[in-house]
One Martini backbone bead per residue (centre of mass of N, CA, C, O) as a GRO file, in nm:
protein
  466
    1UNK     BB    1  -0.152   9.581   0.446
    2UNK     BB    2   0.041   9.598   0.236
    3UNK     BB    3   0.234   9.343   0.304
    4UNK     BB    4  -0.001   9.174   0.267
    5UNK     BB    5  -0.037   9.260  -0.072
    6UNK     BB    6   0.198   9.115  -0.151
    7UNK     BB    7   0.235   8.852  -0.041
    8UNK     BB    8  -0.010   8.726  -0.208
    9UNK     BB    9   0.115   8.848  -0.485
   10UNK     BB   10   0.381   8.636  -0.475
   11UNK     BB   11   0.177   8.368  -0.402
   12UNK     BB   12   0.064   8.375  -0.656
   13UNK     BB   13   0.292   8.385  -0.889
   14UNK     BB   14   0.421   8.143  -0.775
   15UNK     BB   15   0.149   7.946  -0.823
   16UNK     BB   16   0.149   7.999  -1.136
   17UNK     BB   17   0.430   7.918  -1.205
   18UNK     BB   18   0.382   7.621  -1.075
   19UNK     BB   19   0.166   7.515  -1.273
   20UNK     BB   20   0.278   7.579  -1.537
   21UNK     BB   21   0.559   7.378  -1.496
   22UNK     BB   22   0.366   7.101  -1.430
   23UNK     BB   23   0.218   7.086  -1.675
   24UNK     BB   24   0.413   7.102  -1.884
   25UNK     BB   25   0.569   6.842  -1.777
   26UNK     BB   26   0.291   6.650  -1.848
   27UNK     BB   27   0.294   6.712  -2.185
   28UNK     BB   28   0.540   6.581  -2.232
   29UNK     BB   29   0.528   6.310  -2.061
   30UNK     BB   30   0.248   6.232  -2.214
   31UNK     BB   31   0.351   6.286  -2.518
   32UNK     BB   32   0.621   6.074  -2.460
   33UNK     BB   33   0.466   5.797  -2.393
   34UNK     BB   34   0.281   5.760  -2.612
   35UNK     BB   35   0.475   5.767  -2.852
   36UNK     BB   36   0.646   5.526  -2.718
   37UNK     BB   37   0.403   5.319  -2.752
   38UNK     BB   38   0.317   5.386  -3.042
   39UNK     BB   39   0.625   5.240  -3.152
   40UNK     BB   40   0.622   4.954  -3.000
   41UNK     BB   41   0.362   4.878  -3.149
   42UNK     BB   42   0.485   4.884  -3.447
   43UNK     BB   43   0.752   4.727  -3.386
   44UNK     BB   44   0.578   4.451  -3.347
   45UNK     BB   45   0.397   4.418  -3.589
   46UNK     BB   46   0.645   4.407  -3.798
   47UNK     BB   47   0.862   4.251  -3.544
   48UNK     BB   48   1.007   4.068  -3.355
   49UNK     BB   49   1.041   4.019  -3.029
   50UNK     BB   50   1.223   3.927  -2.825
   51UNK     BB   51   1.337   3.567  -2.864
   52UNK     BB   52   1.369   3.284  -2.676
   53UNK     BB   53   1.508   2.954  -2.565
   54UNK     BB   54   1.504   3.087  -2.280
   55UNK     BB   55   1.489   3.101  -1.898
   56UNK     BB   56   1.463   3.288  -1.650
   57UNK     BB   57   1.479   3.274  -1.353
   58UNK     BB   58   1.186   3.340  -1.114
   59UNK     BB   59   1.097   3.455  -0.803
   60UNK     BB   60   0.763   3.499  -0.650
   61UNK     BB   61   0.670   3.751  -0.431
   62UNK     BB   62   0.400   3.705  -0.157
   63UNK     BB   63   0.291   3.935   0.084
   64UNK     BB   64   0.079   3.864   0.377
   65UNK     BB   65  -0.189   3.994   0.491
   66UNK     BB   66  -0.540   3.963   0.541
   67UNK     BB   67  -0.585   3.722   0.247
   68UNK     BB   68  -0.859   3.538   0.263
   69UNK     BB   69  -1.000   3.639   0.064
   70UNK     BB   70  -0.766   3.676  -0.231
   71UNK     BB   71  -0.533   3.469  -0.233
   72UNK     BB   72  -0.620   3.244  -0.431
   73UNK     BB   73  -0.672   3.392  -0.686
   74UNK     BB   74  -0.413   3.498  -0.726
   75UNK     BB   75  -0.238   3.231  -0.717
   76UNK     BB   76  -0.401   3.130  -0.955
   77UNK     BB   77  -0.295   3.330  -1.146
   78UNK     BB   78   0.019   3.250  -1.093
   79UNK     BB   79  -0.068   2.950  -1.254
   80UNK     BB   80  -0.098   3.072  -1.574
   81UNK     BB   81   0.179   3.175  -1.655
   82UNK     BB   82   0.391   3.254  -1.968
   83UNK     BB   83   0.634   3.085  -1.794
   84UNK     BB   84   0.858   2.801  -1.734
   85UNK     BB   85   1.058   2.936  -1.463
   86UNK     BB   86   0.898   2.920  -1.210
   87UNK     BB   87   0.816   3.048  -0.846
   88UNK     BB   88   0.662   3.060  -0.531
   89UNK     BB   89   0.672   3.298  -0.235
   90UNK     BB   90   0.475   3.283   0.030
   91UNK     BB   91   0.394   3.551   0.313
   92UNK     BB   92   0.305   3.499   0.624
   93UNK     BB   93   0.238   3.803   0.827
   94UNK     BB   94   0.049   3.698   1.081
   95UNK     BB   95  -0.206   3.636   1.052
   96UNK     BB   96  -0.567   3.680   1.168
   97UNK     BB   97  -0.642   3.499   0.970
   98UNK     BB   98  -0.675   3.224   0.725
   99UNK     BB   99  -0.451   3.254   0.491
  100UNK     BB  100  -0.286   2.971   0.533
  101UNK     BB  101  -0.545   2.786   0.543
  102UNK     BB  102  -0.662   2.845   0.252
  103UNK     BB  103  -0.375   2.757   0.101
  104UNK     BB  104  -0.341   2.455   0.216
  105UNK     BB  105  -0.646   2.334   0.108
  106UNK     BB  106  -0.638   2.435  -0.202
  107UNK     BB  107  -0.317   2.288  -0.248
  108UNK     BB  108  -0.220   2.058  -0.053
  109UNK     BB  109  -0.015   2.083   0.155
  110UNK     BB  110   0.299   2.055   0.314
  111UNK     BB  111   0.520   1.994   0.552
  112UNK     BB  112   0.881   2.179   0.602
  113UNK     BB  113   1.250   2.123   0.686
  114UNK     BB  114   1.365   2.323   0.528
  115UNK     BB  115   1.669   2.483   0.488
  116UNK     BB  116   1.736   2.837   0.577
  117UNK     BB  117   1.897   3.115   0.456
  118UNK     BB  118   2.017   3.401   0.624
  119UNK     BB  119   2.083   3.677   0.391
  120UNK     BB  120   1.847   3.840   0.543
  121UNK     BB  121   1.713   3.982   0.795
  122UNK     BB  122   1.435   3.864   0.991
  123UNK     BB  123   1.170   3.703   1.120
  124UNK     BB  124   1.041   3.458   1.239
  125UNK     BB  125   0.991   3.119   1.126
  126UNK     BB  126   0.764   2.864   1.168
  127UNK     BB  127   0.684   2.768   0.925
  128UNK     BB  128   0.663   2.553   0.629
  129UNK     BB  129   0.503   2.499   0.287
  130UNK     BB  130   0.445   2.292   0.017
  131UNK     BB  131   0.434   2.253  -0.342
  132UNK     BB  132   0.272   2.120  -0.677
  133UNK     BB  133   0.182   2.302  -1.006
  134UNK     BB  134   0.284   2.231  -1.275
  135UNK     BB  135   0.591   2.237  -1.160
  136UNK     BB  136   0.554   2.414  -0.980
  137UNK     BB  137   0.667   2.591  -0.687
  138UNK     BB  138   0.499   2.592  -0.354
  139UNK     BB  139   0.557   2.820  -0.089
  140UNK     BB  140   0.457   2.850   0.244
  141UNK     BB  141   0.522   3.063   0.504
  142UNK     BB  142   0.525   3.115   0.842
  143UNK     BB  143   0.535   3.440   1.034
  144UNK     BB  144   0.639   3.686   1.211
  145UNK     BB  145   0.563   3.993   1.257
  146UNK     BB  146   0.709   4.284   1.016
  147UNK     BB  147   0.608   4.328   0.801
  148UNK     BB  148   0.656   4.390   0.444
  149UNK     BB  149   0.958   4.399   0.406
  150UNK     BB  150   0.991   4.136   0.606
  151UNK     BB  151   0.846   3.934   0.427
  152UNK     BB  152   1.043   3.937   0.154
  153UNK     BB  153   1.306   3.900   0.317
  154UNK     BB  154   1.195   3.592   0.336
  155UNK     BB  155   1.118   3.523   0.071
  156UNK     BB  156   1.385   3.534  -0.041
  157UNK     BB  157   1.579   3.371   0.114
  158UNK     BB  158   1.325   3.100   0.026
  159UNK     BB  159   1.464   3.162  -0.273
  160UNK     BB  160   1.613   3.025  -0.583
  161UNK     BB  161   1.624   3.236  -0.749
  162UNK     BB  162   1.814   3.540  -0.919
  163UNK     BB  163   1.519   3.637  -0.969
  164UNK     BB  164   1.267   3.890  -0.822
  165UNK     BB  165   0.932   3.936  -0.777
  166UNK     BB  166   0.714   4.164  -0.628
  167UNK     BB  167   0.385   4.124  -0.509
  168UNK     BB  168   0.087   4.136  -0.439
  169UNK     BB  169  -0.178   3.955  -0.312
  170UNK     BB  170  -0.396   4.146  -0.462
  171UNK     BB  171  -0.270   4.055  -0.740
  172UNK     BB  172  -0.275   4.047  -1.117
  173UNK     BB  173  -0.144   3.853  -1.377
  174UNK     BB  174  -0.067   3.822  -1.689
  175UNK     BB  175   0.059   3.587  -1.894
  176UNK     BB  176   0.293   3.846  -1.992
  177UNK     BB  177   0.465   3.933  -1.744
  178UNK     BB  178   0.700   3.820  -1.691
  179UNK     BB  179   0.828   3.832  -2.040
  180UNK     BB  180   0.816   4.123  -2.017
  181UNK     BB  181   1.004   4.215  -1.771
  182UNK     BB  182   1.273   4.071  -1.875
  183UNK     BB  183   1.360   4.230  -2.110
  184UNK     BB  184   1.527   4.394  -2.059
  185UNK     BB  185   1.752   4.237  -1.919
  186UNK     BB  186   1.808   4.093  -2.202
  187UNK     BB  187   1.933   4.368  -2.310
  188UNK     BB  188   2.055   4.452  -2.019
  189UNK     BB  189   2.277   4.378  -1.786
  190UNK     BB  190   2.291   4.602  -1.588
  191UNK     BB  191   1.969   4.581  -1.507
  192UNK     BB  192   1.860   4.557  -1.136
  193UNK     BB  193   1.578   4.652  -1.245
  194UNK     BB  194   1.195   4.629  -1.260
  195UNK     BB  195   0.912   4.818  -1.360
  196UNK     BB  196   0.557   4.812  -1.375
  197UNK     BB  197   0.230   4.805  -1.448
  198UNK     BB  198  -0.047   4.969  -1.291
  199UNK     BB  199  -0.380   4.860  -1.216
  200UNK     BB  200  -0.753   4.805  -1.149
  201UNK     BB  201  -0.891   4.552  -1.102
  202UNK     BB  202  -1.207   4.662  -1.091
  203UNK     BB  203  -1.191   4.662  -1.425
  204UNK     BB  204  -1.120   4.328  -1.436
  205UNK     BB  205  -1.219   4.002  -1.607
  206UNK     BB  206  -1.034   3.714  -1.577
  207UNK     BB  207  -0.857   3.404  -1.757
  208UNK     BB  208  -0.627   3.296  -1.727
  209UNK     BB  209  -0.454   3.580  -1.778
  210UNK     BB  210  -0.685   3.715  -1.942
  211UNK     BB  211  -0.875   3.981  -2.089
  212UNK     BB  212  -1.215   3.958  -2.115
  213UNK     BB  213  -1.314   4.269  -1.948
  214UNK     BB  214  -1.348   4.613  -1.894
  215UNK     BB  215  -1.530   4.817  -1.702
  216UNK     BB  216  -1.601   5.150  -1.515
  217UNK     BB  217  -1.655   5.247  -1.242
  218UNK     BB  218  -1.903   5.430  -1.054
  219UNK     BB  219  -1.718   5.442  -0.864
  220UNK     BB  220  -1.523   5.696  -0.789
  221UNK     BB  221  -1.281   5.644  -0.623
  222UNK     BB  222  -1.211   5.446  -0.856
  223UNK     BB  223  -1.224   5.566  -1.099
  224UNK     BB  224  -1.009   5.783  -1.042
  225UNK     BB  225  -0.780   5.618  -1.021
  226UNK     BB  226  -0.750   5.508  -1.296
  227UNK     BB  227  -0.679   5.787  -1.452
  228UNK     BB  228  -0.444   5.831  -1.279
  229UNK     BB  229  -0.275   5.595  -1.292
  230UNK     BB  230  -0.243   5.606  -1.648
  231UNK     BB  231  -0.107   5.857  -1.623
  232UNK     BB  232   0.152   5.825  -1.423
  233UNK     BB  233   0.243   5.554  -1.577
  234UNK     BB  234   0.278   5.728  -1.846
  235UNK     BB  235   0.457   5.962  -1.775
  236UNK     BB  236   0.788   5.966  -1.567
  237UNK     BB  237   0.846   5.695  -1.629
  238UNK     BB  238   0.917   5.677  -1.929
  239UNK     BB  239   1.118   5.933  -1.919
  240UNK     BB  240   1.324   5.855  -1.722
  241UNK     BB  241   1.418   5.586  -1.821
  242UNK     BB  242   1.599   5.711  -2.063
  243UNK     BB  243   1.790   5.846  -1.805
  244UNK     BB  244   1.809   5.676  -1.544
  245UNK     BB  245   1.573   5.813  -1.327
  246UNK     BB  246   1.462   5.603  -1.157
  247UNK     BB  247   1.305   5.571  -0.773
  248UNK     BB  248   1.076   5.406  -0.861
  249UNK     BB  249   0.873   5.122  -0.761
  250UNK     BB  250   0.627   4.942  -0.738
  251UNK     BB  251   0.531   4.693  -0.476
  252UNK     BB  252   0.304   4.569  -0.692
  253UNK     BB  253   0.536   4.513  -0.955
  254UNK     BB  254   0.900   4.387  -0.917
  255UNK     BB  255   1.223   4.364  -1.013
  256UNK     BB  256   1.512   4.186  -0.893
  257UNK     BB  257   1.843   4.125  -0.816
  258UNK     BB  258   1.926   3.950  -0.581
  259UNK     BB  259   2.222   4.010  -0.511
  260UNK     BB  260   2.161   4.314  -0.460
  261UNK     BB  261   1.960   4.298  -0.266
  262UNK     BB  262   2.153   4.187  -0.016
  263UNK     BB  263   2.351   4.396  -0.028
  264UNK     BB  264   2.132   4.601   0.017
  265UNK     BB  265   1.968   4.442   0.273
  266UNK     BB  266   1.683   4.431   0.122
  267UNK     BB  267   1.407   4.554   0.276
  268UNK     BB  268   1.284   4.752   0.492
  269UNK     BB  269   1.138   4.776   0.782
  270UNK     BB  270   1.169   5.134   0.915
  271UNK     BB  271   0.933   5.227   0.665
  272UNK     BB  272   0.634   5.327   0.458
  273UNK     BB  273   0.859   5.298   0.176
  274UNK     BB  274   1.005   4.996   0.066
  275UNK     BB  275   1.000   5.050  -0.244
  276UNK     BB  276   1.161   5.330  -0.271
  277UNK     BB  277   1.386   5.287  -0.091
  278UNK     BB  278   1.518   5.041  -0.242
  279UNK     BB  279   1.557   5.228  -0.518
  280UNK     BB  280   1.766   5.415  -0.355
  281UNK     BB  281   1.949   5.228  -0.210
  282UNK     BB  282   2.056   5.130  -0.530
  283UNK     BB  283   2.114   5.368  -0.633
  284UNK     BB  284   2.355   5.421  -0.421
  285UNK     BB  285   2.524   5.190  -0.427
  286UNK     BB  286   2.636   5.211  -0.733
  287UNK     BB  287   2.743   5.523  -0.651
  288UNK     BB  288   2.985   5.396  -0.426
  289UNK     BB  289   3.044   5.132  -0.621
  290UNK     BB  290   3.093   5.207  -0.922
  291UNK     BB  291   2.834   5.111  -1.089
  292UNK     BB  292   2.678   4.967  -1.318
  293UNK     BB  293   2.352   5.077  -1.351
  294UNK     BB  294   1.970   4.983  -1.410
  295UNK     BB  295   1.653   5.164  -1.376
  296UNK     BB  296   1.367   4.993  -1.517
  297UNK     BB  297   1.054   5.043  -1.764
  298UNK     BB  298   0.752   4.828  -1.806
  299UNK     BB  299   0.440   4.874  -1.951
  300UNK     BB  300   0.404   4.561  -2.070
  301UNK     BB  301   0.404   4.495  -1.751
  302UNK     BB  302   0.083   4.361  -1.595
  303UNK     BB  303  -0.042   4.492  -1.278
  304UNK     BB  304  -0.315   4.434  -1.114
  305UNK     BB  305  -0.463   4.614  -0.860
  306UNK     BB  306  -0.631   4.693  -0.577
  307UNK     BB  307  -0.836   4.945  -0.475
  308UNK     BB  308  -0.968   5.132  -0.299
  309UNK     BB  309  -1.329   5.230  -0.204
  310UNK     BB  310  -1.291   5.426   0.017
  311UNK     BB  311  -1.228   5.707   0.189
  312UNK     BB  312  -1.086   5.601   0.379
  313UNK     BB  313  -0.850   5.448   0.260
  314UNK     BB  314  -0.723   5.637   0.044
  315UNK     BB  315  -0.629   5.821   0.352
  316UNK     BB  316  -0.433   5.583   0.443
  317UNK     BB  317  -0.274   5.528   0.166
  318UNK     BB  318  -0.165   5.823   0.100
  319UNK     BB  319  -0.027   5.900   0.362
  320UNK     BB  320   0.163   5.639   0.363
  321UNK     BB  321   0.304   5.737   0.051
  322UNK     BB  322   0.404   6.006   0.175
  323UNK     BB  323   0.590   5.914   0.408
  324UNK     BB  324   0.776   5.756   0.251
  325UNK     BB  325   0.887   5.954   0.080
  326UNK     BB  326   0.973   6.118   0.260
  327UNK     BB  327   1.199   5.936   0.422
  328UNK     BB  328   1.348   5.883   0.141
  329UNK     BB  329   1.429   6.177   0.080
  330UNK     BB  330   1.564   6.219   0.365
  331UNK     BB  331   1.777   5.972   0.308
  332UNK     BB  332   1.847   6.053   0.016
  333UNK     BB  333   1.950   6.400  -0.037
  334UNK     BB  334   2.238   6.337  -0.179
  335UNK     BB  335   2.104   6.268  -0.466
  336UNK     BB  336   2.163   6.667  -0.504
  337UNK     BB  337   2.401   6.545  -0.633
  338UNK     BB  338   2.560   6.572  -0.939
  339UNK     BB  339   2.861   6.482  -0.863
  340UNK     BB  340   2.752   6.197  -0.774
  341UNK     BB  341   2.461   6.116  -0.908
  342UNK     BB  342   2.371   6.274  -1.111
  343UNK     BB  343   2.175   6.456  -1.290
  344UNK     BB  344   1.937   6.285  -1.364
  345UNK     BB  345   1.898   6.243  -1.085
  346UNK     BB  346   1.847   6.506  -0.979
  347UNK     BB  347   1.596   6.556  -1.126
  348UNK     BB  348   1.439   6.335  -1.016
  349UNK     BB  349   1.440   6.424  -0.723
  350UNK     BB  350   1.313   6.698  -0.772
  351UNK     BB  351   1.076   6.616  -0.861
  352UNK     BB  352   0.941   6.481  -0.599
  353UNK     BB  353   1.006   6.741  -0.432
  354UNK     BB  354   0.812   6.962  -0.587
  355UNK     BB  355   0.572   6.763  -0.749
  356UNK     BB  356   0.522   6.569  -0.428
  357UNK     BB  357   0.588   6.648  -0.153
  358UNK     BB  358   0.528   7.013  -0.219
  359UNK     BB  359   0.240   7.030  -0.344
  360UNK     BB  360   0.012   7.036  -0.082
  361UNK     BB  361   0.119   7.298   0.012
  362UNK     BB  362   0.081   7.475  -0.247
  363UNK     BB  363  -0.211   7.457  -0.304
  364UNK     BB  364  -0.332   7.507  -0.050
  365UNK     BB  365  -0.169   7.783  -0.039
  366UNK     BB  366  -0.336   7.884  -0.282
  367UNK     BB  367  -0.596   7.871  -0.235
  368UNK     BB  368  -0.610   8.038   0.027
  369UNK     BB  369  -0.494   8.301  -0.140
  370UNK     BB  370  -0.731   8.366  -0.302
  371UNK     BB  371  -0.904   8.427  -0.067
  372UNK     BB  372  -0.769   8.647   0.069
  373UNK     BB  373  -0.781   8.814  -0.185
  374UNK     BB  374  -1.092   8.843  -0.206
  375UNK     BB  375  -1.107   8.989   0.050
  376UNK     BB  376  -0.874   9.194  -0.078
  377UNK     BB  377  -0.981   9.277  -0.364
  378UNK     BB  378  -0.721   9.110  -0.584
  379UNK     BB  379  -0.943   8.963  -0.745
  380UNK     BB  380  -0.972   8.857  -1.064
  381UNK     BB  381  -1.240   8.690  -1.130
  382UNK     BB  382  -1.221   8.627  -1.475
  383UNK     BB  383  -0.943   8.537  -1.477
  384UNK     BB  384  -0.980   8.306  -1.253
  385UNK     BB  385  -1.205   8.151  -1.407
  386UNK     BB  386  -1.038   8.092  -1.658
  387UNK     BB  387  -0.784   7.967  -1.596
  388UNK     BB  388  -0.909   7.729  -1.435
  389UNK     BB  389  -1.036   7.602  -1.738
  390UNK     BB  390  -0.788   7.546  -1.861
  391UNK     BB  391  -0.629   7.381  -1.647
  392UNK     BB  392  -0.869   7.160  -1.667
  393UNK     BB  393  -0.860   7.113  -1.933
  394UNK     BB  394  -0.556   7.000  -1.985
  395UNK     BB  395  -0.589   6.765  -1.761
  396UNK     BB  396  -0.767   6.619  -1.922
  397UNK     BB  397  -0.632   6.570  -2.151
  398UNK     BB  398  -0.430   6.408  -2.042
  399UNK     BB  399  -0.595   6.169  -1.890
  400UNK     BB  400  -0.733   6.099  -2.163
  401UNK     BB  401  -0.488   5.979  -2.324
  402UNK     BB  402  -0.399   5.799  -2.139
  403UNK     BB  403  -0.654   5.588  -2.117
  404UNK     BB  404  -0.674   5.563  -2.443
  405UNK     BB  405  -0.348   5.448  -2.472
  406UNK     BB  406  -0.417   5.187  -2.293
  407UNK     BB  407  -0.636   5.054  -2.440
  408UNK     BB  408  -0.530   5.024  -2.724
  409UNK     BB  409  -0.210   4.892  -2.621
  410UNK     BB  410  -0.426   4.615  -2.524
  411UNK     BB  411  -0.696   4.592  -2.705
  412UNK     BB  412  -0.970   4.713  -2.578
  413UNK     BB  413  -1.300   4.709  -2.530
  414UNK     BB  414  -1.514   4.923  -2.517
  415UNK     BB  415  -1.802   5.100  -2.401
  416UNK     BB  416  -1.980   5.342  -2.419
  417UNK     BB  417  -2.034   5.414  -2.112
  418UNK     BB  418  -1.718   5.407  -2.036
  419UNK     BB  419  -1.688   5.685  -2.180
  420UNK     BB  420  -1.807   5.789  -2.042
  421UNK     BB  421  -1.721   5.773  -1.716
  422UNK     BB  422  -1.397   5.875  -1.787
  423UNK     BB  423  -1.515   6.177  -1.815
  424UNK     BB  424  -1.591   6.198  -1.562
  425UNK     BB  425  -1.387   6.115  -1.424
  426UNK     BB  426  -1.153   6.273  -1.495
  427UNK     BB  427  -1.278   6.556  -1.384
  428UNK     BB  428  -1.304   6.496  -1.094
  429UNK     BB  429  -1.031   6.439  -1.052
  430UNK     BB  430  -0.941   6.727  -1.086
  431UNK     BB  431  -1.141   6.929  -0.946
  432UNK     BB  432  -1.138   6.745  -0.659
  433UNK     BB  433  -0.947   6.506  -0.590
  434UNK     BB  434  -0.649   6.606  -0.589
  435UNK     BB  435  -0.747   6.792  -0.343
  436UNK     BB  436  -0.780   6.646  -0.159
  437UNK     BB  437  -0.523   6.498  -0.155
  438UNK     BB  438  -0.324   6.744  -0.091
  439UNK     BB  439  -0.449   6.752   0.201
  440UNK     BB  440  -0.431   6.477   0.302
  441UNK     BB  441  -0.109   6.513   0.264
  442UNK     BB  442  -0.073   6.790   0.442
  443UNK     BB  443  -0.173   6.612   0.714
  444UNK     BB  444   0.023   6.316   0.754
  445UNK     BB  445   0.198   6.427   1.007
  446UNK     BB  446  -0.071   6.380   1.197
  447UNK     BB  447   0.042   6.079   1.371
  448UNK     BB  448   0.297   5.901   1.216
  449UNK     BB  449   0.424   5.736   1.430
  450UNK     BB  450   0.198   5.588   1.465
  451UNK     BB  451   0.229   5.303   1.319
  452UNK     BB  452   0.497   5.339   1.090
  453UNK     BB  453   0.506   4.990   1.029
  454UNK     BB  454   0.251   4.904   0.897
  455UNK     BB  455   0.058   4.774   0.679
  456UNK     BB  456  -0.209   4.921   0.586
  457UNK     BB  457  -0.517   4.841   0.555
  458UNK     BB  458  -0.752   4.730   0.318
  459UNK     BB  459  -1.059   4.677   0.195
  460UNK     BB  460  -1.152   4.364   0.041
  461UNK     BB  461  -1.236   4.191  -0.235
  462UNK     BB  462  -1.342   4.005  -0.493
  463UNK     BB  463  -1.188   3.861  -0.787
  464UNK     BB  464  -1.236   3.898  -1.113
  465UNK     BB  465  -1.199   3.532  -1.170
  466UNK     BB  466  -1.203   3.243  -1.377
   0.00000   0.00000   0.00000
């Protein structure tokens, strides 16, 4: 019983010591985001942001698959954009539904048997169509699934420009959205890599690329998400930035220098984080051909993307988005050498490995602790009582100021019911959100082998696009 009751009180103190240095962490670089986005929109305001008469030339990869609710608007979205030099490369990889005939007769596409240079291998290619609008140049593959990775890679191959952006189907940008991603690189030539904002597309009204409305929404589930991403994407990214330690770009959102990307052969087939992968070993590549590279984020290239909306589909995604995390983080290990890697990336990757993967493991056992503890009568309720309205009360505020920093520095103008949704959906996201998903995560190695590298489909809605 003794050895019981100590053993309690050590993993007790260790998840105090545990949250109290991630809360800490949190509330840096919240408002180090914070802070630098207020900073970069005051000297916007006061002189123009960097500015030129060329643009580079830019192919956007949009790989789909069972995507026949939303293609067309997104695509239509993606034929708004303010910016002079772009083409479309969409694959169909191998849908089930009719995502290629809707995309064939809504832009009146044509077949063409133009050759492909597979300078990345991927699974057979079958049809090629192409079209023109507005000077645009839109091709649609359609290929043998081979999953999204595949499909991306595919997507390369037969596409002209020297940079390409990676979006997702179900994805909208705003018309400034090109214009920001490539601003690092024409500030620094080393960056070979840039990842977006990612926000929840059910939240917003779009008119050929422009947000017309706001909204937040009362189902829980993408609510909770809204506030999620906000402070997610607040947070650790721009604060890394400095440091050039970011080891991930989201998927749904992210721009790439084409020749990097084929050097280190692609996009992953089979790992179930292809965007974390790829950017891990991009980072690697430079690490051992001694190149000098940067993985940069742009906050203010903004890309809509739906999100989830019932508790099935986010137990699907998120199970998926932590087993790809393990993957890459246990094939690029080498990371945390701090004399290969350097200090910096070894610093990004222990956080992402102590709370990002290890997080779901100790909150949970930190829950069950507190039980156990109840049980032998070790815990004194009124002071972890208060502990925890504290910790509660310091996330929202958290949580809450991403949100409002993000609403600001977009100019968008909220309703007052808004402002009520987001505090509660804020509060919930706390209390309840978060600890569900950390079971959820802790629990996703139990039968992950099966499909291990599927789309993993969510269930698709129309977007709000005029």
């Amino acid at each position: 019983m003794l050895f019981l009751e100590n053993l309690v009180q050590t993993i007790g103190y260790f998840f105090l010591i545990y949250m109290l240095i991630y809360t800490t962490y949190l509330i840096i670089t919240v408002l180090f985001g914070a802070i630098q986005l207020y900073t970069q929109d005051r000297m916007i305001r006061y002189r123009n942001e960097l500015k030129h008469g060329y643009y580079v030339p830019i192919s956007l990869l949009v790989p789909a698959y069972n995507e026949e609710i939303t293609i067309v608007d997104s695509v239509s979205s993606l034929l708004n954009l303010d910016y002079k030099l772009y083409e479309l490369v969409i694959v169909d990889d191998g849908s089930k539904d009719k995502t290629s005939e809707t995309l064939i007769q809504a832009f009146q596409m044509k077949r063409t048997r133009r050759p492909i240079q597979m300078r990345i291998p991927c699974k057979k290619v079958l049809e090629v169509y192409e079209a023109t609008y507005k000077n645009i140049q839109i091709t649609l593959v359609i290929k043998e699934n081979g999953g999204k990775g595949d499909a991306l890679n595919a997507a390369a191959n037969l596409s002209r420009y020297p940079y390409v952006v990676s979006i997702d189907a179900d994805s909208l940008l705003q018309r400034d959205s090109l214009e920001k991603i490539i601003q690092p690189i024409l500030r620094d030539e080393s960056i070979v890599a840039v990842g977006g904002m990612i926000r929840i597309a059910q939240t917003v009204l779009m008119d050929k690329g422009k947000v017309i409305d706001y909204h937040v929404p009362w189902n829980p589930i993408v609510g909770m998400q809204v506030v999620e991403y906000d402070r997610s994407f607040l947070a650790s990214r721009i604060f890394l930035d400095q440091f050039n330690a970011n080891l991930i770009i989201s998927g749904a959102f992210g721009l790439f220098k084409k020749e990097v990307l084929i050097a280190v052969g692609g996009y992953s087939t089979d790992t179930l984080g292809e965007d974390m992968e790829l950017v891990m070993k991009i980072n690697n590549f430079c690490i051992n051909n001694q190149k000098k590279c940067r993985i940069a984020y742009e906050p203010r290239a903004i890309c809509w993307s739906q999100s989830p909306s019932s508790l099935k589909d986010i137990i699907k995604q998120r199970k998926r988005w932590y087993l790809g995390l393990f993957q890459s983080l246990w094939q690029y290990r080498a990371m945390m050498n701090p004399f290969k890697a350097g200090f910096a990336r070894m610093f990004s990757y222990l956080y992402y490995v102590l709370f990002e993967l290890l997080s779901p493991f100790i909150e949970v056992i930190g829950l069950f602790n507190i039980v156990l503890a109840w049980q032998l009568n070790l815990l004194f309720v009124p002071f972890m009582i208060r502990l925890f309205i504290i910790y509660t009360v310091y996330n929202v505020l958290l949580s809450i100021t991403a949100f409002f920093q993000r609403v600001y520095s977009q100019g968008i103008k909220l309703h007052f019911s808004d402002i009520i949704k987001a505090l509660i959906m804020v509060t919930l996201e706390t209390v309840i959100y978060r600890y569900v998903l950390s079971f959820v995560r802790a629990t996703a190695f139990i039968g992950y082998k099966r499909k291990r590298t599927s789309w993993g489909q969510i269930q698709r809605t129309k977007q709000n696009y005029v």
